[in-house]
N, C-alpha and C positions, 0 to 999 in steps of 0.2 A: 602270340608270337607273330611276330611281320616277317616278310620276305627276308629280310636280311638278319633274322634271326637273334634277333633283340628283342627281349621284353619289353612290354609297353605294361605302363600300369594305368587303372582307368579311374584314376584320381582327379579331382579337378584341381586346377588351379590355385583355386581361393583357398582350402586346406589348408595348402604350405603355407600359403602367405600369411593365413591365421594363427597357424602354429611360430611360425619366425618370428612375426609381433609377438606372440606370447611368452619365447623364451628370450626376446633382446629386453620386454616389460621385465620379467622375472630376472636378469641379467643386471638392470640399472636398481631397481629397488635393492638388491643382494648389494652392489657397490657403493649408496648411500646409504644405507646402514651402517657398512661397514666405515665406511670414513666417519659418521657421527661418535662409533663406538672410540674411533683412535682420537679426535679432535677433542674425546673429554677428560684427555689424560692431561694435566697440566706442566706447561712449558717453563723453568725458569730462565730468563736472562741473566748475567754476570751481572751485568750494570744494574739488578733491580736487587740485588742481594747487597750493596754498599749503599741503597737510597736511605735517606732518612726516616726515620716512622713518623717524626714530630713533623716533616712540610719545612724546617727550616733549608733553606734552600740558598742562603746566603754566605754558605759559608769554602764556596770554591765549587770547583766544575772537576769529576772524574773523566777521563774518558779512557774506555777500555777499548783495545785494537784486538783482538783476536779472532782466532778462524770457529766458524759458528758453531761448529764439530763437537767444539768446548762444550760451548751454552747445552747441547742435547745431551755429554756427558753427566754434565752437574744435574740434571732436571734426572736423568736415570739413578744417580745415585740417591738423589731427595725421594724421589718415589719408591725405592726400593728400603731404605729408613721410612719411610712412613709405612710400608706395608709390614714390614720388620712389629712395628709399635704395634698395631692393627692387630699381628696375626696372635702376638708373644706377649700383649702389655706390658712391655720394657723393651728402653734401647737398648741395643749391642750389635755385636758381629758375626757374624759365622763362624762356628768354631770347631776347638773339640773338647767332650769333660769324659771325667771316666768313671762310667759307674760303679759303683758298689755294693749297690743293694737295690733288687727293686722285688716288690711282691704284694699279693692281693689277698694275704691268707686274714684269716680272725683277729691276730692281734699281728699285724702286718705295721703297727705307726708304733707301738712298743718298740721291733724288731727291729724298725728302720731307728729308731734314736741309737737303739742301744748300739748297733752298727756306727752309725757318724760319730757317740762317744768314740767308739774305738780309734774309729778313725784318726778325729783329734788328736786324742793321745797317741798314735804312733805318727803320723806327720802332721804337727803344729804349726806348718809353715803354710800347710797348702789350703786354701779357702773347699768348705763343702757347704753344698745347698740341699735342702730336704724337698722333692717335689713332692708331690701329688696329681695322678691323671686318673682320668676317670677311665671305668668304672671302679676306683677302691684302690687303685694301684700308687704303693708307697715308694719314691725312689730317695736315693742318695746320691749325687756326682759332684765329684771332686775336680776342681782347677777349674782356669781359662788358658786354652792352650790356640793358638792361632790356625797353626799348623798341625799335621797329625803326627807329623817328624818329632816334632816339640813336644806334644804329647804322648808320643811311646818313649819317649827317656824317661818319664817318670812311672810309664805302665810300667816297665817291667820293673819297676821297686815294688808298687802294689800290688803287686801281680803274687809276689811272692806272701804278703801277711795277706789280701783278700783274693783268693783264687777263682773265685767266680765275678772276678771284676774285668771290664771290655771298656772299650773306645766306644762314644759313641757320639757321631753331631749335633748341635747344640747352638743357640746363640747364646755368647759367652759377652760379660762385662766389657766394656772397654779397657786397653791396657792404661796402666800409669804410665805414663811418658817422664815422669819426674823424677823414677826410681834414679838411681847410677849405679 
């Protein structure tokens, strides 16, 4: 302690100075990393989505005016479709189905058919799919609902012939836009 009763520490100099290079070093490698990690995400433009595939290039000039905002929309939603296919092996959307059956018991795929018969037969309208997740587990889920609003008007129908049937998210088909 000195006269005016302040510690002094009996470090030198070159220390700090060693340590400061070492965390602005450890600072920039952290920051290029991290931009090579975001720069490998791929970008699409508007205008590269109406190019040709053939090269034919003769046949008129697009030019699209918009705020670029767009172009990083469109490139989220394509990346988010392709991780979609990636994660699910099929296109679709977020949704919601409702189960009806799921289990891992011995004859657990008998149980799930006889189940989806049923089902069939009491709502012939509504589409059901038979999974399978591992390890052994048999499901059944009913509909493509968008919404889960959408989907509890038809739960509580099923609710009442399969009682141990729930809501659950799901990536569900695309809708038919042609119905009317």
């Amino acid at each position: 302690m000195n006269k005016s009763g302040e510690y002094l520490l009996n470090l030198s100099g070159n220390y700090y100075f060693c340590a400061m290079i070492r965390n602005l070093f450890s600072f920039f490698i952290i920051l290029f990393l991290s931009a090579g990690i975001t720069s490998a995400q791929p970008f699409v433009r508007t205008a590269d989505l109406f190019s040709r595939p053939d090269g034919n290039n003769r046949t008129g000039q697009l030019k699209i005016i918009q705020d670029p905002s767009i172009d990083s929309l469109i490139s989220r939603y394509i990346l988010i479709n392709e991780n979609i296919y990636r994660d699910y092996g099929r296109y679709g959307m977020e949704g919601f189905r409702i189960q009806i059956y799921s289990s891992s018991n011995r004859n657990a795929r008998e149980e799930s058919n006889k189940a989806r018969a049923a089902f069939m037969s009491k709502f012939p309208d509504i589409v059901s799919y038979p999974l399978y997740a591992e390890p052994g587990y048999f499901k059944i889920r009913a509909g493509d609902f968008r919404t889960k609003t959408e989907a509890t008007k038809l739960f509580l129908l099923v609710s009442r012939e399969f009682p141990d049937a729930y809501l659950v998210p799901d990536i569900i088909n695309f809708p038919d836009l042609n119905t009317k």
